[in-house]
N, C-alpha and C positions, 0 to 999 in steps of 0.2 A: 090341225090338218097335217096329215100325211106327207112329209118334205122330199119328194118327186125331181126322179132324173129329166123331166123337162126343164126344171127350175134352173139347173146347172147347165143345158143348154143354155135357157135364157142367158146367165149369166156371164159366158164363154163370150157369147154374141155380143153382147153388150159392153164387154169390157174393153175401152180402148187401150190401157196399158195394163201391165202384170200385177201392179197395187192395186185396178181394180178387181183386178179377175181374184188376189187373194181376200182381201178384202169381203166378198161377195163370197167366195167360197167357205170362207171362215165362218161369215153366220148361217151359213145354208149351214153347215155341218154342228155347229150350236144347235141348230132346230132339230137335226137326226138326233144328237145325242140326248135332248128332251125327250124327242116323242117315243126312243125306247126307253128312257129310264121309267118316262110313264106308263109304257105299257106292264114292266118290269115290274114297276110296284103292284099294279093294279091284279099282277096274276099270283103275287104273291099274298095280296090281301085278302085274295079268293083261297087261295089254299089253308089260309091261316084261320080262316072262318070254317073253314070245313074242317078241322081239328079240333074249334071251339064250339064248334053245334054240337058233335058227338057227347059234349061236358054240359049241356042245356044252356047253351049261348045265343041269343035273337039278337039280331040289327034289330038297335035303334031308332039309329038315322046314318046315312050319307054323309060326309063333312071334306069340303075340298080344302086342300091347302095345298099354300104355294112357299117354296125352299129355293135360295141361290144355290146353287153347289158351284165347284170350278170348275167343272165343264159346261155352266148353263144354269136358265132357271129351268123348274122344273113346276107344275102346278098338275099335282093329281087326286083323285077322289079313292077314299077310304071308308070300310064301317065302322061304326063306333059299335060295341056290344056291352049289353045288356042283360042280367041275370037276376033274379029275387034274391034278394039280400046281400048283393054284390053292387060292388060300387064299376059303372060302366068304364072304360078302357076301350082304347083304341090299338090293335094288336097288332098293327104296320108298322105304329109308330114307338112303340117298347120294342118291337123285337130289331129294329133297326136303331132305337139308341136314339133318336129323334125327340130331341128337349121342347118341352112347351114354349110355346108363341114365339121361337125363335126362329125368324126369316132368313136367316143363313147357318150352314149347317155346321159342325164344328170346324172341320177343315178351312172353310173360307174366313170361318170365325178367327182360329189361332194366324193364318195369312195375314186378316186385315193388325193381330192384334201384333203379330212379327215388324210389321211397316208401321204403325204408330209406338211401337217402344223405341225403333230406328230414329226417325224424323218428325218433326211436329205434325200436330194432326191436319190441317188443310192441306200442308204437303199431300203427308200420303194420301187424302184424296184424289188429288191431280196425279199421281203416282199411280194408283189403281185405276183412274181410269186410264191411262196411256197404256200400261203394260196388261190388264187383266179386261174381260166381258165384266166385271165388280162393278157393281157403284152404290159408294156408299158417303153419306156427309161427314164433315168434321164428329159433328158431333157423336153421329153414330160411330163411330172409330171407335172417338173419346172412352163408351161406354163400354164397347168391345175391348178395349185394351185393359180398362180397369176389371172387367168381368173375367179375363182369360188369365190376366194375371194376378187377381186373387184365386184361380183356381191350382195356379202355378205355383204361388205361394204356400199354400195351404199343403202341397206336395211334398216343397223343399225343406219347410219346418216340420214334416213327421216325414222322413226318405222310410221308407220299408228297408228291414235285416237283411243284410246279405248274406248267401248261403253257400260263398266259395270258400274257399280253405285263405284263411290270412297269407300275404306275402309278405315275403323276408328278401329287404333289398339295405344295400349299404348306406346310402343315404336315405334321408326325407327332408326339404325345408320345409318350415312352416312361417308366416310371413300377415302381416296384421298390421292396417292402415284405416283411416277413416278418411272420407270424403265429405265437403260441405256444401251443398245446395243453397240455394233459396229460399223460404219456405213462405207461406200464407199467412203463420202466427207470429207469436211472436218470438220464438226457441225456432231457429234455425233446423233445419231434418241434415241427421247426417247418417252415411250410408257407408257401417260399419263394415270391413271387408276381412276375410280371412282366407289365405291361397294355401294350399298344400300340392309340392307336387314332389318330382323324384332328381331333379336335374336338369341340366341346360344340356342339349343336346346343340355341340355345332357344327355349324355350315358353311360353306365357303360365302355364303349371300348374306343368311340372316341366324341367327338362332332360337329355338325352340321350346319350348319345356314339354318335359319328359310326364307323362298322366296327371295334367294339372287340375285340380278340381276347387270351388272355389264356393265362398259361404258367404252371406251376408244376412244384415239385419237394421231395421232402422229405429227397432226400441234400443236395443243396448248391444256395444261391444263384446260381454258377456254371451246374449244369444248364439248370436256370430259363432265364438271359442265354442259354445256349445257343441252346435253344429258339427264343425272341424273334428271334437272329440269324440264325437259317435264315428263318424267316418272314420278317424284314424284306428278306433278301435276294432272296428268293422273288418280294414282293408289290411292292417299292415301287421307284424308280430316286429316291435321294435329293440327285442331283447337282445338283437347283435345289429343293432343299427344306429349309426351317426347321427343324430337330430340337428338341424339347425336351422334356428328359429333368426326374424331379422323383424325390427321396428324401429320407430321414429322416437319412443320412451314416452309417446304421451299417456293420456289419460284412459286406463284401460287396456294401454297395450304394452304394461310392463314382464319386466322376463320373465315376473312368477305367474304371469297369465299364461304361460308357452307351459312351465313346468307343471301346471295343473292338469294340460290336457293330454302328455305325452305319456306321463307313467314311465314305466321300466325299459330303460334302453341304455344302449352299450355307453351313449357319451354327450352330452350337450351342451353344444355350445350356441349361446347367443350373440349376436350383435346390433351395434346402432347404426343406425340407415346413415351412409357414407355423405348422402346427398344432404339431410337434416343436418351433421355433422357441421358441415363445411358452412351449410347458409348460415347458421348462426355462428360463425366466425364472420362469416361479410356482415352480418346484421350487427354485431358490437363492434367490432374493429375497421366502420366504414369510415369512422373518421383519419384513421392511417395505412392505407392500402400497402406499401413498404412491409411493414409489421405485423399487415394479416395474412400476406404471402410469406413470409418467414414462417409464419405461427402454422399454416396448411402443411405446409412442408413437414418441419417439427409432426406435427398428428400422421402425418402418411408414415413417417419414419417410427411410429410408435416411440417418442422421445421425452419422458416425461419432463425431466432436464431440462430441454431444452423447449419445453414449454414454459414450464416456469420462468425461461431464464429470457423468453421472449415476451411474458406478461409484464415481466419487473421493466423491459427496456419501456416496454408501452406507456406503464406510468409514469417514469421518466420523462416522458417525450410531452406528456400533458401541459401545456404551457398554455393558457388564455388569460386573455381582460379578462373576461367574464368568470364571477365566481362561478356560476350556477352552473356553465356550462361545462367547466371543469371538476363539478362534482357529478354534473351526469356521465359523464364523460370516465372519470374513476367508477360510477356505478357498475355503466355496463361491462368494463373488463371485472371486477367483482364477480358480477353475476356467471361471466363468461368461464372465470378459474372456477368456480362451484360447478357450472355445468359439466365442463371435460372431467373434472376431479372426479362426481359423481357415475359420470358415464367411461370411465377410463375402460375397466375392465372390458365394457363392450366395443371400444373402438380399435382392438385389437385385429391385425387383417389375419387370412388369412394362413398366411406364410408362418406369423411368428406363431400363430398355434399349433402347426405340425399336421396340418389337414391333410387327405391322401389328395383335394382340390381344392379349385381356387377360384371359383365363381359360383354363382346361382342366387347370390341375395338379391336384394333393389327390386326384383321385379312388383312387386306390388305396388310399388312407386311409379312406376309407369305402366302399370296396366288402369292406373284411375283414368286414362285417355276413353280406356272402351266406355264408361258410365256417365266421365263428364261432355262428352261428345253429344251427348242427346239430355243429359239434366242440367248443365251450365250456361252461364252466357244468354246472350240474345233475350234478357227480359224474363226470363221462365222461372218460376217459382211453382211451390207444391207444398202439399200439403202432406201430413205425414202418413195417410194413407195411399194418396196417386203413387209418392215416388217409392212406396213399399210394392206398390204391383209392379212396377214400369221395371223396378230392380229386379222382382224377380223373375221379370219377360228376362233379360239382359242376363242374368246369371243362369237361367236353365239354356239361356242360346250357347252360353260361352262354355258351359259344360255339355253340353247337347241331350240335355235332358228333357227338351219340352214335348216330344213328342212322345218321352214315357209320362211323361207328369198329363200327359193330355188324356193318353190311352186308360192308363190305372183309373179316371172316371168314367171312362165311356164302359171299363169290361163290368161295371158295378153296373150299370143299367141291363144291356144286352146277355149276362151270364144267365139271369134266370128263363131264360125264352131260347135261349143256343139252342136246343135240342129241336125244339116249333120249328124254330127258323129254317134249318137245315134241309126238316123233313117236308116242311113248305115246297125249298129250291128244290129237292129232291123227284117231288110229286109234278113241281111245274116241268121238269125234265120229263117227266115218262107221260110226257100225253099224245096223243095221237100224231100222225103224220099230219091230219086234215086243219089241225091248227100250226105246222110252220108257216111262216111268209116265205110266199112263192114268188121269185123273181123270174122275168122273164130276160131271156140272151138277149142282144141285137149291137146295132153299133151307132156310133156318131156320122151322121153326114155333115159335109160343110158345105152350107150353103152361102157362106157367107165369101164377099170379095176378099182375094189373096193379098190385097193391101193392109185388111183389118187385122188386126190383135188374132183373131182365132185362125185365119187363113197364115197366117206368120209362124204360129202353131202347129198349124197341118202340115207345113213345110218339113219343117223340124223332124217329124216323126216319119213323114214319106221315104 
């Protein structure tokens, strides 16, 4: 039915406060934006058939369906066509991109799948219905978010060449961490990460980074570095550029992983994450907190001396009854002097290196905030497929790439029909005068008491 200026009378009249009257106007205006999309299609359906008759095309049949979009549902009828030795197609729904048996359209599709990569799925239920006309259950979310993000996925593991001319800037970090979940089996899923950007740009409030772009993977650490090294190759020419690479030394994310991906560049320096650093100095030296502050100190001061000369006081100081507990106890300073010894080179800051700056490592360390925010904590486990979609929702948001990762599939449907399509709209533009909708002038009377909601109105504008 035709959604009619008397309706919005009614609704003026009827509304005693301003949340009703918006309220009421909001879905009147839902039903306008229906009944033209419908009619919209339905003249385009007409035009499209009249391009495919001329090629010996017969309707079928008739077939209605009904689509959410974000302005609305929308439920209209189209032809299926029909040709000898042709398999039938429906040419509304190719030429607009419109995926089989899907009841909401991409757009509301990547929405609901943006709010369940966000927040658990019943949430954004309650979430969509408060804030959108959407409604959709948990579960439907669930399936939307795993659907949209293995298409997002599947985007980020082949990115298409780029065709700009390489930049040439003085820096680049690169920066590799992994994150551990949950999971359903019995091997933990962990959600290998790799950051590349240009610099910390600062602020008087907060600071920055400078074109950071960010890779991840939940088969292997390796993928990840993959990744990173197509980009790098792609984006930057590093043959007069500083490199510097920052990690935690564990598994996967050693310096010769950084040196494989960088290639030929002015200078590379890596180092070990300040934060890893230090916790494993509180983690061996918790039983002497005196000694493991000496020993901090010592490591900021880049002192190798006088590291030594503070592991020698520590055994020293080892004094218990307990045998056992004073050979664990020798263990972990042991283990402690092998780790710094081996990671020396990298816990260099750096000043003593003769840097032209003096920040921009760690962040990868604390950008595991944006993933474990929605994959950590509160019970939530996954499996090694879920949290490979949910990441790649998360990492195309944080690179702002999902709406090319969305597009690059929609233009593979719609490119072969572009031309139809066009000349569809084209043809529904040049039709006669006797098919616009003709609106007739007039104006609003108030008949209503100057105490109600719309006489309180009238006021306003007299």
């Amino acid at each position: 039915m035709l959604p009619s200026l008397s309706q919005v009378i009614d609704i003026l009249k009827n509304s005693s406060t301003s949340m009703d009257m918006e309220l009421g106007l909001s879905l009147w205006l839902k039903d306008l934006d229906s009944f033209i999309v419908r009619l919209l299609f339905q003249r385009l359906d007409k035009e499209l058939y009249a391009t495919y008759y001329e090629k010996g095309w017969r309707v079928d049949r008739i077939e209605t369906r009904t689509i959410q979009f974000i302005f609305g549902e929308v439920r209209f009828e189209r032809r299926r066509l029909r040709k000898k030795g042709e398999k039938s197609f429906l040419p509304l729904d190719k030429a607009l991109g419109l995926e089989k048996r899907k009841h909401y359209s991409l757009n509301v599709r990547k929405k609901i799948a943006q709010m369940g990569s966000q927040m658990p799925f019943r949430q954004a239920e309650k979430s969509l219905l408060i804030s959108s006309p959407i409604s959709a259950s948990h579960t439907t979310i669930h399936s939307i978010t795993q659907e949209i993000g293995g298409k997002v996925q599947a985007y980020l593991s082949q990115r298409p060449s780029k065709k700009e001319k390489r930049k040439r800037v003085s820096h680049v970090f690169i920066e590799g961490d992994g994150l551990h979940i949950a999971g359903r089996q019995t091997d933990k899923p962990v959600i290998h990460r790799v950051l590349v950007h240009e610099g910390v740009k600062a602020d008087k409030k907060r600071h920055d980074l400078i074109k950071p772009m960010a890779f991840f993977s939940v088969k292997s650490s390796q993928e990840a570095f993959e990744q990173a090294g197509v980009y790098l190759d792609q984006t930057y020419d590093l043959r007069q550029s500083i490199v510097i690479s920052n990690s935690d030394g564990g598994s996967g994310y050693e310096a010769d992983r950084f040196e494989d991906i960088i290639g030929m560049c002015r200078r590379h320096e890596h180092f070990r994450d300040k934060f890893h650093v230090h916790r494993k100095i509180k983690t061996r030296l918790s039983f002497d907190k005196p000694m493991m502050n000496r020993l901090t100190r010592a490591v900021r001061a880049y002192d190798w001396k006088q590291v030594e000369c503070v592991l020698t006081t520590v055994q020293s100081r080892i004094v218990d009854d307990s045998e056992s507990v004073r050979v664990d106890k020798l263990e972990a300073v042991r283990k402690l002097h092998a780790y710094l010894e081996r990671n020396w080179p990298y816990v260099r800051g750096f000043y003593e290196r003769d840097l032209e700056i003096d920040r921009g490592v760690g962040v990868c360390e604390t950008g595991h905030r944006f993933y474990s925010y929605r994959m950590k904590r509160q019970g939530r486990s996954w499996t090694a497929r879920g949290a490979e979609h949910v990441g790649a929702l998360l990492t195309a948001e944080r690179n702002s790439e999902l709406n090319i990762a969305l597009k690059s599939e929609v233009d593979e449907h719609i490119e072969p029909l572009g031309k139809d399509l066009k000349g569809a709209v084209r043809s529904a533009l040049r039709k006669s005068k006797t098919d616009t909708l003709r609106v007739k002038t007039g104006k609003v009377t108030n008949y209503a008491s100057t105490s109600s909601f719309t006489g309180i109105l009238a006021k306003m504008f007299s």
